[in-house]
Structures are given as structure tokens and as C-alpha cells.
C-alpha positions in Angstrom: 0.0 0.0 0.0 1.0 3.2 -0.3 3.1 4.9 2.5 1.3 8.1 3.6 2.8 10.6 6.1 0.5 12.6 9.0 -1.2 16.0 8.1 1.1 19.0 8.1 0.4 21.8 10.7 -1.3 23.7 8.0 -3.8 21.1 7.0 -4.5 20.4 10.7 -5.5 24.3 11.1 -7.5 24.4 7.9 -11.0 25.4 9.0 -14.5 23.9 7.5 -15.8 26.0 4.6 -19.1 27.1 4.8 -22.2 24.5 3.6 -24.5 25.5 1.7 -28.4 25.1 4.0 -29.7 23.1 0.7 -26.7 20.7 0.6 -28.1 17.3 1.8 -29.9 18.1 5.2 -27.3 20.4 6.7 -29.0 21.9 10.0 -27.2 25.4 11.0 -29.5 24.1 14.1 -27.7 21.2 15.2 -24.4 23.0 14.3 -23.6 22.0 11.0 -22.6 25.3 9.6 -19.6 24.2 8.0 -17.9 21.4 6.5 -15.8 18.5 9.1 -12.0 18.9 9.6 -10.7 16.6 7.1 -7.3 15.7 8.8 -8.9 16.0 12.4 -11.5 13.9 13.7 -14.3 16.0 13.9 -15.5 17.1 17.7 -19.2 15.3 17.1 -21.2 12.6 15.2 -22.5 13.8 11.4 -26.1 12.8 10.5 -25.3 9.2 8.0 -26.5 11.1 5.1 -24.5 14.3 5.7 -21.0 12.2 6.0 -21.8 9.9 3.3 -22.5 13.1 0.5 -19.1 14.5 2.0 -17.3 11.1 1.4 -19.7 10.5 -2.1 -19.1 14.0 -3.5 -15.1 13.5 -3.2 -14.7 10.3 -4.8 -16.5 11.7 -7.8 -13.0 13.4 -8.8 -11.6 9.6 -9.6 -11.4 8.2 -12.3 -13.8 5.9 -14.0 -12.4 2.7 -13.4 -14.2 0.9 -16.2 -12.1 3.1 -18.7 -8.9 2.3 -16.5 -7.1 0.7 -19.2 -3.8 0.4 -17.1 -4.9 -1.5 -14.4 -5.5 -5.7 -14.8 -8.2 -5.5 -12.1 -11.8 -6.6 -12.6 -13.8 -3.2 -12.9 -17.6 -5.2 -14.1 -19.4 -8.2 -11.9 -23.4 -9.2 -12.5 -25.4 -7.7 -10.5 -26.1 -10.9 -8.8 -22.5 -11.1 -8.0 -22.3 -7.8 -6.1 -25.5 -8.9 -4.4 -23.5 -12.2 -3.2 -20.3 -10.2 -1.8 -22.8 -7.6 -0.1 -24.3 -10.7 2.3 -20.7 -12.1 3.1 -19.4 -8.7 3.7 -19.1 -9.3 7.1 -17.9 -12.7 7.3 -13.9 -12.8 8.2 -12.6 -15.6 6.3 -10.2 -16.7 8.7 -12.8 -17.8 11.1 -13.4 -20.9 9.0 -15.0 -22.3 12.0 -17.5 -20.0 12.5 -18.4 -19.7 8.9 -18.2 -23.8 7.5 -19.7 -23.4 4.6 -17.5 -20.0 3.4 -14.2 -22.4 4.2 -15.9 -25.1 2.1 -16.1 -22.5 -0.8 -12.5 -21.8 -0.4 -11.3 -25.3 -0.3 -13.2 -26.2 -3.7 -11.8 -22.8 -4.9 -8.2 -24.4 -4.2 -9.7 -28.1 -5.9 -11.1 -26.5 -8.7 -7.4 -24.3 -9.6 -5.5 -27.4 -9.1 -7.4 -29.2 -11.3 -7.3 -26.7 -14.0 -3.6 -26.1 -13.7 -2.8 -30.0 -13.9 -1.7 -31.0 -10.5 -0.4 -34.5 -10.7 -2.8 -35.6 -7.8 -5.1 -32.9 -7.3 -5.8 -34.4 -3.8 -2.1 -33.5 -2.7 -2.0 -30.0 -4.2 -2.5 -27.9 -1.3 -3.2 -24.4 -1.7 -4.8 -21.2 -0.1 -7.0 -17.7 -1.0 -5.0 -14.5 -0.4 -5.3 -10.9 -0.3 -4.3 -10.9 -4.2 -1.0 -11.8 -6.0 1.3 -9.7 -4.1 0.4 -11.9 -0.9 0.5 -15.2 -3.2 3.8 -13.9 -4.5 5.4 -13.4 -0.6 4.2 -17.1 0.8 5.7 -19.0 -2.4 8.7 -16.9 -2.5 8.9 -18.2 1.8 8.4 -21.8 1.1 11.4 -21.4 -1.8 13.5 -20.1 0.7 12.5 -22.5 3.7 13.1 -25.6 1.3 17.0 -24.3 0.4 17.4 -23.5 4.0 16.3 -27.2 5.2 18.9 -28.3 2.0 22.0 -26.1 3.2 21.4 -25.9 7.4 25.3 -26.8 7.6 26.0 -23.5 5.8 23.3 -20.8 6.6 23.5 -18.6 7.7 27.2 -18.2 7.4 29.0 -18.2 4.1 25.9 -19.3 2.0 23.4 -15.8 0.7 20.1 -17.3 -0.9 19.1 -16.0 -3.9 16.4 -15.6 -6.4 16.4 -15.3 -10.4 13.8 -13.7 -12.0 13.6 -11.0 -15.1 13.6 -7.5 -15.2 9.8 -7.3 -15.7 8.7 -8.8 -13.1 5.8 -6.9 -10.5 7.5 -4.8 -7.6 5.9 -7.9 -5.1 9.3 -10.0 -6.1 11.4 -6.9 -5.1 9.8 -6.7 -1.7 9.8 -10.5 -1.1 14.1 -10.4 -1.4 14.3 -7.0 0.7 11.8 -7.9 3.4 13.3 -11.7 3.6 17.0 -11.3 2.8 17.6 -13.0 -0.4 19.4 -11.3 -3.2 17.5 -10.5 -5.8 19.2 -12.0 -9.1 17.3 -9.9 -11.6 17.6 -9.8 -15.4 18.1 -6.9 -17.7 16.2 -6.3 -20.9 18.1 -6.4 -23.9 17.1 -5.1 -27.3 13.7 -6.6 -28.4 13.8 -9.5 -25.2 11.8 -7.8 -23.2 11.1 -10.8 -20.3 13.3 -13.5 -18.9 14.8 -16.3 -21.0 15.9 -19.8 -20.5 19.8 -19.4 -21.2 20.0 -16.0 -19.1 17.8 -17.8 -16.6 20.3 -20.6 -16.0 23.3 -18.3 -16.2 22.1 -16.8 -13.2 21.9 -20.0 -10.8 23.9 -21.6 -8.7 23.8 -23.7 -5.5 22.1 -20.7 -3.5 19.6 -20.2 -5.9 16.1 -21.0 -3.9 14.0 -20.9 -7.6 13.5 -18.9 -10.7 10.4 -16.8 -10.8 8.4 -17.1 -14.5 6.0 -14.7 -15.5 3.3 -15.9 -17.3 2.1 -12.5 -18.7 4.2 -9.8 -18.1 2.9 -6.4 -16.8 5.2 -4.5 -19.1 4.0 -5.7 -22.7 1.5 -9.1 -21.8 3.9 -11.4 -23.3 4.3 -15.1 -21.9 7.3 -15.6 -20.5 9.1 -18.9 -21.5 7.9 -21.6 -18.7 8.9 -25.1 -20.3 11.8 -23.6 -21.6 13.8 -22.7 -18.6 12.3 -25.8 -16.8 14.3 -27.5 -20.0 17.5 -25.5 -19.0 17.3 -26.0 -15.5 16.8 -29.8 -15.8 20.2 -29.3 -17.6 21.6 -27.3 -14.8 20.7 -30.1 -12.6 22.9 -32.6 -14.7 25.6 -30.9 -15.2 25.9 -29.2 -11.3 23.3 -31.4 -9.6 21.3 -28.6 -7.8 17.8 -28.7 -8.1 16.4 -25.2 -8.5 12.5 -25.3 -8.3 10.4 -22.7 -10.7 7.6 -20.8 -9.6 5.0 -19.6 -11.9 3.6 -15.9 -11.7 0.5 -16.4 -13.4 -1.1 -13.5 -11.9 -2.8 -13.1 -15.0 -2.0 -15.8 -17.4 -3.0 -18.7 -15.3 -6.8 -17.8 -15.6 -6.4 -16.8 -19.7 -4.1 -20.0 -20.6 -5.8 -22.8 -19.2 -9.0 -21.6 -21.5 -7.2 -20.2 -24.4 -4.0 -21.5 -24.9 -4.6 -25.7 -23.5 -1.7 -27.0 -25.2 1.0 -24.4 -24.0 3.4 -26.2 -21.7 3.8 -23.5 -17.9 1.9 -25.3 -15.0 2.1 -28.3 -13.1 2.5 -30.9 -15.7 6.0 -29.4 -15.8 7.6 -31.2 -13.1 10.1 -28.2 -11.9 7.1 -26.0 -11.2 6.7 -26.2 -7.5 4.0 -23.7 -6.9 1.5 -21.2 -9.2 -0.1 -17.8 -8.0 -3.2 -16.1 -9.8 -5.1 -12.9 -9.3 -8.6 -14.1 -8.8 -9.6 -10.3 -9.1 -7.6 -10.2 -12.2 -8.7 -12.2 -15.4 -10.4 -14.3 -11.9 -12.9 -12.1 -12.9 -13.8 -11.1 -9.5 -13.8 -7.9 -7.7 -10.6 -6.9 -5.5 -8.9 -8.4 -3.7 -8.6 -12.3 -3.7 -5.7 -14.1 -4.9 -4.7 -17.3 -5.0 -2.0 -19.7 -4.3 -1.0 -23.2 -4.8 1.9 -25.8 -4.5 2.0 -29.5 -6.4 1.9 -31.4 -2.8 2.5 -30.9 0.5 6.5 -31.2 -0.3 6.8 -28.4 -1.8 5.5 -26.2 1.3 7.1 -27.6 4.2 5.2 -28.1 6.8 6.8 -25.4 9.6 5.5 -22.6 7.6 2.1 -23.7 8.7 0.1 -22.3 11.7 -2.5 -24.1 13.6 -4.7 -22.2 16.1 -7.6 -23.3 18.1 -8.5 -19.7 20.0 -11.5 -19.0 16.8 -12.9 -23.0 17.6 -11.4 -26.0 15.8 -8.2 -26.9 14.2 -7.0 -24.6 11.6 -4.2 -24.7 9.4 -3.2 -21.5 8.0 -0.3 -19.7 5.7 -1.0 -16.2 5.4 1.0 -12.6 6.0 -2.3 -11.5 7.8 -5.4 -12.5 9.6 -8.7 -10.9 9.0 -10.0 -10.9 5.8 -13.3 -10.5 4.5 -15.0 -13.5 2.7 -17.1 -11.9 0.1 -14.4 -12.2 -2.7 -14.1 -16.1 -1.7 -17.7 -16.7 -2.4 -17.6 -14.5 -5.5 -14.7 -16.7 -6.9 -16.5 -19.4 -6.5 -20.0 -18.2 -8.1 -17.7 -17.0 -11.1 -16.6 -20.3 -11.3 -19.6 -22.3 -11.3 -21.8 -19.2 -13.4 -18.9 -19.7 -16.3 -17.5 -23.3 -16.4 -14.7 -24.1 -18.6 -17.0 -22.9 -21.2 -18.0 -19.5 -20.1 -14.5 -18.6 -19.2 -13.2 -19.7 -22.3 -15.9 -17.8 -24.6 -15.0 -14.7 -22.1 -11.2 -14.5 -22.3 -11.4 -14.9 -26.2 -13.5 -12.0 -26.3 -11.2 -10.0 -24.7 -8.1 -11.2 -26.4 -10.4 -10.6 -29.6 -10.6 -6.8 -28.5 -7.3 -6.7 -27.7 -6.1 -7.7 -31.4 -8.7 -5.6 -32.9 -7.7 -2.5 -30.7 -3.7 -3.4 -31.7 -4.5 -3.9 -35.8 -5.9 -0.8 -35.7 -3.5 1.0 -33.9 -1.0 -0.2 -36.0 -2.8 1.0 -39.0 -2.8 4.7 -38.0 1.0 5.3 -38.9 1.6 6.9 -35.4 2.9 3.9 -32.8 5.2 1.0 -33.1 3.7 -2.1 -31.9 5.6 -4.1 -29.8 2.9 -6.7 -28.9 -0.3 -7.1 -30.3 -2.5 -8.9 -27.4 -2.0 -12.3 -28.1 -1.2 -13.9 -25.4 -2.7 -11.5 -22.3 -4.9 -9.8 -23.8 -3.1 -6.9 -23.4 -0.7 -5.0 -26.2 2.3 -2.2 -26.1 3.1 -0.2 -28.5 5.2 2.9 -28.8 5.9 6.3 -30.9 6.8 5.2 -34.8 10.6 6.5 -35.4 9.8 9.0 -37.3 7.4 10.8 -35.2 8.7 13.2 -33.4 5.9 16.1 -32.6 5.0 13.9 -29.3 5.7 11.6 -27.2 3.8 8.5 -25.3 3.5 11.0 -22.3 1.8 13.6 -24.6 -0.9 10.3 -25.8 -1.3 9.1 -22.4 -2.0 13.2 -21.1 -4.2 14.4 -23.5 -6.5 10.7 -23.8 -6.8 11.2 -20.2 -8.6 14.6 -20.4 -11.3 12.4 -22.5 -11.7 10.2 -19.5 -9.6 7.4 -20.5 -6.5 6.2 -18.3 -3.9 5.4 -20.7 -0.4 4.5 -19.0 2.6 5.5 -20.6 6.1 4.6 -18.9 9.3 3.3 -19.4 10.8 0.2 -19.3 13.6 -1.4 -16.7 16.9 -2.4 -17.1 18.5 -2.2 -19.7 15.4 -0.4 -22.0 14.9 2.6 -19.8 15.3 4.2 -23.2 12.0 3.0 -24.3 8.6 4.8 -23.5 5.8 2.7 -24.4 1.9 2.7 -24.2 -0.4 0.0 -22.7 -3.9 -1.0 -23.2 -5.5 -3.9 -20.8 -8.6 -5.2 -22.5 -11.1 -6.6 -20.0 -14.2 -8.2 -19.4 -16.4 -5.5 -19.3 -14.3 -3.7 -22.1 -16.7 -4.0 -25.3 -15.8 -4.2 -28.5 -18.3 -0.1 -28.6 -16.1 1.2 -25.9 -12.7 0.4 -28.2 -14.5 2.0 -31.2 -14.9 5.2 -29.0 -11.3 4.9 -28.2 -9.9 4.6 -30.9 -12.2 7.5 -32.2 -10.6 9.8 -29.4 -7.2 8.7 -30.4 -7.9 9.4 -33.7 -9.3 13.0 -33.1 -6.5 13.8 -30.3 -3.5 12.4 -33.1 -4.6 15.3 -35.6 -3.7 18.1 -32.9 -0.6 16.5 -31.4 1.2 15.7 -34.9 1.1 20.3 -34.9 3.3 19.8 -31.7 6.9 21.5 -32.1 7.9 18.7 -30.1 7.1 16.9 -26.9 5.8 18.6 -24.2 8.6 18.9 -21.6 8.0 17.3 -18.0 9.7 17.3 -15.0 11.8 13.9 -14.9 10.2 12.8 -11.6 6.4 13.4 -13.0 7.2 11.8 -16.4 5.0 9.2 -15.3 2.0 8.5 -13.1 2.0 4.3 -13.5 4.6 2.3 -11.6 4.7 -1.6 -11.8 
């Protein structure tokens, strides 16, 4: 989450402006002559309907979040849906219990996903929900490191450092999981048109203090597929040659809900036997509102045993592997209605329709002599592209600016190690994101591209505002 600091003395003197006697049911009466302190707590109670119009009337100044086309998170669930999460709103999912029947939803959750990812006995798998990848990310990257550390207790700590190999492009939750636990993060750079990990670099990386390798299977960055059978292949070498056995985890914090429907035969989840454990975002192409992730290893070998709690204090025996404790859940049960309401079926007919967006959205794109493409929504469906060479009136910051005063979030920003040089635009097509609202897009982009190719020249920015998007 983001790190906020207190209010500054001038904030905390700031007095209420004057309301308005017609706004909501203000009462110069019962005192409410102005507005509430909004870095103070106010001296009294509001009336519910005065605070929520305060609260309401703010949150108007965000963005729609249905033309959000940066971030991967469901913005559209039926009705029905909604309705569902509203009932278990108050239902803490830890308490499993308390609430049986919510835990049950959970556990079939976790059969269902094991299943679909090809488990070789889906009745070992063990998994868990979690707050969302990031969580997901943190418990897999803890069992990698527990396992080396049962392999190498004559040497750590001491001389041995773990560490972790993973590209460039992978989400800031890998960053965190080697600062917050010690293990060196073994990261690699783009280079020229590679814009993800590959299996030779991969393998270059490891050696006997290598806990895994991290694959992304659809990278934030562009929505390409990262390699998965491949390094497997390269590690299985690595092994042969060097005998250490360097388990892969699979970031499928999108892919693993679009692959399993779209792409069957590709070769990234459990039927490869070097994949150890697999994340998703259930409030990603999961379909479901934030936040629910989810996380699951091949059997119970591959998350040892010590890294799980039991506590009796809430009733009963419950095992448990989680950073926190309280969680709502409403996103549980709305996993599982998505997965019963679609099927195999349902999801499959809805991720094609988004992928078919996306290649629509990137063809056209394309067409307009403006942008480079450097994906095309394949894979995720979810395409890059950047400036042609040639242009040089703007820039992707000038796009991203000026489609945003039409309502649409467009991120622009740059890419890591070593492509800081490129700037691109991306565009994440989701359910929910029609195939009307990417003709009104492109018919903004269209309209906006006439006035920005009379630009001198980009528009200049401060470096540290060049862009509002961070991965």
C-alpha cells in the first residue's frame, strides 16, 4: 500500500468552509454550519446522510475505473454477483470455523485451480485464497527459501546468501519479497527486443544458492508469456551438469486464468515437473472484484510443513499460511459463483473476447502510422506499443495526457533495465471492455493524433512526474 505521512500543521488548522443550508440536510441548528475537519476527527457525530454526501461528492474526482485501461483489475461483476459479496461482507474468512460453509467455498476454490492447472494428484495440491498476487507472490517466495534452508542448514547462515532469479519485468511484489526476507535478488536486464526472462539467461544466473527462478506468465510490461517449459528444460540441464535442483515458480497472476482456457496445449503449469507452486489474481482475469488471490503448491512437499500455523482460539483446528489474519470473505464466495456461473465454457468464450478486442484495438492501432507495436495482445490480452521512429511532434507521455482529459487512463512509462530508453503505451482489454467502448477509443485517439502531430515537439515534464504508473 501506499506509504502516507500525517497531516502538516497547516492542513491540521485548515477550517471547515461554509455548507450550503440546501446541501443534503445540513441543520445550522444542530451546528452543521460548515464542513468536518478533514485531517482532524471532527469534535461530534455527522447525521449518515451528511458524511456519506461528504465522502460521495469527493470520490467523484476519480477516475472511471471501467475506462482504466492500465490496471489488470476486474472493474464489471453481475449484479447478482455484487448482491452475493454484499451478504458475506461481514464474514472474516479466517474464522473458518465460525463460517463452515464459506471455508468449504474456499477449499473447492483451491480443488477447482489445481485441477485446471494439472496437479499431478489434485488431492495432494494444497493451496490457499489471499489478499491478491502480491500476498500469493510473498508465501511461495517463503516456502522457496524455507526448502533451500532445510537443503544447506550446515552452511546458513554463514558463508551461503540465498538468492532468487527472475527478469527484469517482473511486478514490484518480487522486489519486496528479497528486501523484506534477505535473499538477493538476481534480476535480469532487458536487452534489445527481449523484453522478459529467458531460458539461457535464466540458467546463467543460478547456482547452488539459488532458492528458484520466478516465470511470468504475462508480463505487466507488454503481456507477453514468458518462456515456462523452456527454462524448466535449461534448468533440468543445470541439474545434470551441477546437480542442484532449482524449483520454478510460476507468476500467473494473470496468465494462469487466460491460458488454461485459451491457450490448452502451452506447456507452464504443473504438468512441468520443476514447477513447484503457481499464484493467480482471482480479481484479475479471476474475474472477481478486489482483492482475492490465489496460491497453490503441487503437494504438501513443496511447502514444508513449519511454515504452517495451527490455532484453536476462533474453535477448531486450523491450518493457516497467510502474511495477515482478518479478511473478509465476500471475494471467496464470488470466486466461486464466477466459477460455477462460467465453467470451462464460459470462461473460455470470455477470455477470447477480450483477447479478440485486444487484437482488434492493436491492428488498428498499428494502422494509423503513429505507434510502433511491440505486442499485439495475443497472449494476455493486453498490447504495447510505442511512438513510430519517425514521429517526433510527441511523445507517449503527450498520448497518455491528453486521452486522459477524454476520460480514458492510458499509461505511458518506461521500461527497466537495460530499456529505460524505451517509452511505451499499454492497453489492458477486460471483461467489461466491449468491443463499442474500443470504437470510442480509438475515435478519441484518432481525433486527439490530428492536434498533437502540430506539436513542435514533446511537451517537456519534469523527470520525476514523467509518469503516473509504476509496476
Amino acid at each position: 500500500m501506499t506509504l502516507h505521512k500525517g497531516a502538516s500543521p497547516a492542513d491540521r488548522k485548515q477550517t471547515g468552509h461554509p455548507v450550503n443550508p440546501f446541501y443534503g440536510e445540513a441543520d445550522p441548528v444542530a451546528g452543521m454550519e460548515t464542513a468536518p475537519p478533514q485531517h482532524t476527527l471532527p469534535d461530534g457525530p455527522l447525521a449518515p446522510h451528511n458524511a456519506y454526501q461528504f465522502v460521495h461528492d469527493e470520490l467523484m474526482l476519480d477516475g472511471n475505473s471501467r475506462l482504466n485501461l492500465a490496471t489488470f483489475v476486474t472493474t464489471w461483476m453481475e449484479p447478482q454477483a455484487g448482491v452475493l459479496m454484499a451478504e458475506c461482507r461481514d464474514k472474516n474468512m479466517i474464522d473458518k470455523d465460525e463460517y463452515p460453509r464459506t471455508a468449504e467455498l474456499e477449499k473447492r476454490c483451491v480443488a477447482m485451480l489445481a485441477d485446471l492447472w494439472h496437479a499431478p494428484d489434485p488431492s495432494s495440491a494444497v493451496g490457499c485464497s489471499t489478499t491478491g498476487s502480491s500476498e500469493a507472490c510473498m508465501l511461495a517466495g517463503m516456502a522457496f527459501k524455507r526448502r533451500w534452508m532445510q537443503r544447506n542448514q550446515d552452511r546458513y547462515p554463514g558463508s551461503a546468501r540465498p538468492n532468487l532469479v527472475m527478469g527484469a519485468n517482473v511486478q514490484v511484489c518480487w522486489e519486496k519479497f528479497c528486501n523484506f526476507w534477505e535473499v538477493e535478488a538476481r534480476t535480469v536486464p532487458m536487452e534489445g527486443d527481449r523484453f522478459h526472462l529467458d531460458a539461457a539467461s535464466a540458467a546463467e544466473q543460478c547456482d547452488e544458492n539459488t532458492i528458484g527462478v520466478v516465470a511470468i506468465l504475462g508480463s505487466t510490461f507488454d503481456g507477453s508469456y514468458e518462456p515456462v517449459a523452456d527454462i524448466c528444460a535449461a534448468l533440468d540441464e543445470v541439474q545434470e551438469k551441477r546437480g542442484w535442483d532449482i524449483p520454478v515458480h510460476v507468476d500467473g497472476a494473470s496468465g494462469a486464468m487466460v491460458a488454461p482456457f485459451l491457450d490448452p496445449e502451452l506447456m507452464w503449469d504443473f504438468r512441468l515437473p520443476r514447477v513447484a507452486s503457481i499464484n493467480t489474481s482471482g480479481h484479475k482475469y479471476g474475474l472477481v472484484y478486489p482483492g482475492v488471490g490465489w496460491a497453490l503448491w503441487r503437494d504438501t512437499e513443496a511447502l514444508p510443513e513449519e511454515l504452517v500455523f495451527r490455532v484453536n482460539y476462533l474453535g477448531g483446528d486450523m491450518p493457516t499460511f497467510a502474511l495477515n489474519f482478518s479478511r473478509p470473505g465476500a471475494q471467496v464466495a464470488a470466486q466461486y459463483y464466477t466459477f460455477l456461473r462460467l465453467g470451462r465454457a464460459g470462461f473460455r468464450a470470455v477470455q477470447q473476447a477480450t483477447r479478440d478486442v485486444a487484437g482488434s484495438m492493436a491492428e488498428r492501432i498499428g494502422a494509423l502510422g503513429d505507434f510502433r507495436m511491440l505486442t499485439r495482445g495475443d497472449q494476455l490480452p493486453v498490447f504495447a506499443f510505442t511512438t513510430a521512429d519517425h514521429v517526433t511532434a510527441f511523445d507517449v507521455f503527450d498520448v497518455s495526457r491528453r486521452m486522459r482529459e477524454r476520460g480514458w487512463l492510458l499509461p505511458a512509462y518506461t521500461f527497466p533495465p537495460n530499456r529505460e530508453d524505451l517509452s511505451v503505451l499499454r492497453v489492458v482489454c477486460r471483461n467489461g471492455f466491449s468491443m463499442d467502448l474500443a470504437d470510442l477509443f480509438l475515435e478519441d485517439l484518432e481525433q486527439l493524433l490530428t492536434e498533437l502531430r502540430q506539436q513542435s515537439g514533446p511537451m517537456q515534464r519534469p523527470e520525476s512526474v514523467a509518469t503516473a504508473f509504476h509496476h
